[in-house]
Backbone bond lengths (Angstrom), bond angles and torsions (degrees), N, CA, C in turn:
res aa  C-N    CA-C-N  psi(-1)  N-CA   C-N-CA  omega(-1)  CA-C   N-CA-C  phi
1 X - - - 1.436 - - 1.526 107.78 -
2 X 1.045 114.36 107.82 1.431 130.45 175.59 1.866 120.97 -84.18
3 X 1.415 97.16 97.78 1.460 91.64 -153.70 1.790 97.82 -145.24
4 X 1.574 142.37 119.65 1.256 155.77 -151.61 2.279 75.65 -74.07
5 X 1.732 101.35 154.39 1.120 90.11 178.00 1.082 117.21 -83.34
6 X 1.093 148.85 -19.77 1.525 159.42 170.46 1.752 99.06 -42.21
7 X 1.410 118.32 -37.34 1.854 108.99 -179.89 1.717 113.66 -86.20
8 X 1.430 104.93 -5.29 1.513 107.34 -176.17 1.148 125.45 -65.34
9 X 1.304 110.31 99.37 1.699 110.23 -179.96 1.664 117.63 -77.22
10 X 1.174 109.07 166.92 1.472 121.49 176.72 1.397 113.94 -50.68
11 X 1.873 103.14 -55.43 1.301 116.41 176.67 1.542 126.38 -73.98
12 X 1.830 102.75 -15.48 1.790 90.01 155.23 1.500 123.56 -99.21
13 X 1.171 79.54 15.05 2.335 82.20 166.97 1.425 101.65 -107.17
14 X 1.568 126.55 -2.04 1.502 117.77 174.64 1.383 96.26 -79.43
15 X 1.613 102.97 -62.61 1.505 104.34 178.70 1.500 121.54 -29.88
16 X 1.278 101.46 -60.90 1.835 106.08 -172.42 1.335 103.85 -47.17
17 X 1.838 115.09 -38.71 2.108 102.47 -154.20 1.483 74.13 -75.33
18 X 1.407 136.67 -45.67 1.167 112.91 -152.25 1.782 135.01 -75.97
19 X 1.605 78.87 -21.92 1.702 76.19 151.92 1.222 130.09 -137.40
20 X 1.814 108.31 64.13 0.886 127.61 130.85 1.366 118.52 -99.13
21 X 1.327 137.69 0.61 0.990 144.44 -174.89 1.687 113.76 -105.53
22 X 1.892 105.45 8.28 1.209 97.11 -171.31 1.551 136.89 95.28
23 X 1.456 113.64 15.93 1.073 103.52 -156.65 1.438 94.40 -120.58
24 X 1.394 128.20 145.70 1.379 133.59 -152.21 2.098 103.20 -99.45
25 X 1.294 74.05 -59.59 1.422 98.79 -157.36 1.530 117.58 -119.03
26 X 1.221 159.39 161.89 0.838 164.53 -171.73 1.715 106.38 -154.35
27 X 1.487 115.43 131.86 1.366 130.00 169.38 1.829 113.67 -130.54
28 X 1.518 90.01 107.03 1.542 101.17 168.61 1.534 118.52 -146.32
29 X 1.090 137.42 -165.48 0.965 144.15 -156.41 1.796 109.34 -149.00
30 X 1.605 99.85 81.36 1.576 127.24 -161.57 1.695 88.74 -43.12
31 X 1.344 88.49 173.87 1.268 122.11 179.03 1.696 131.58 160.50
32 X 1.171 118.32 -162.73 1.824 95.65 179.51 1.156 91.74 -74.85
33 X 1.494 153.40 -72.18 1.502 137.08 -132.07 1.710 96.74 -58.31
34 X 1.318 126.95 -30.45 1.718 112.56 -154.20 1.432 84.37 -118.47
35 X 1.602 147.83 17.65 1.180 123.95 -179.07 1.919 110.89 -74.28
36 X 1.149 124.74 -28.55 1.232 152.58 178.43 1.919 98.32 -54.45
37 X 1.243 87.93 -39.59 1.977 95.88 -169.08 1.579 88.56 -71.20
38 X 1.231 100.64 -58.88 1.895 124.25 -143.75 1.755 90.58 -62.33
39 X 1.626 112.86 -30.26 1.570 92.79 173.84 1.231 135.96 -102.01
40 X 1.296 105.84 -5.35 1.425 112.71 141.06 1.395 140.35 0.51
41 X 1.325 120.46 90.11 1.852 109.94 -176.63 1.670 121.54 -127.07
């Protein structure tokens, strides 16, 4: 993810450890706290 650091969100550095760590898929049940995660690409 190619992104100046000033746009780096919390939820795209979860994303990144998490898939760098392998992780495919994610199952939750959105809402405001994880909408930030959930759009993530």
């Amino acid at each position: 993810m190619e992104q100046s650091k000033e746009s780096v969100t919390v939820a795209d550095q979860v994303a990144d450890m998490l898939a760098d760590a392998g992780v495919k898929h994610i199952y939750a049940i959105t809402g405001d706290s994880l909408n930030d995660l959930t759009n993530c690409s």
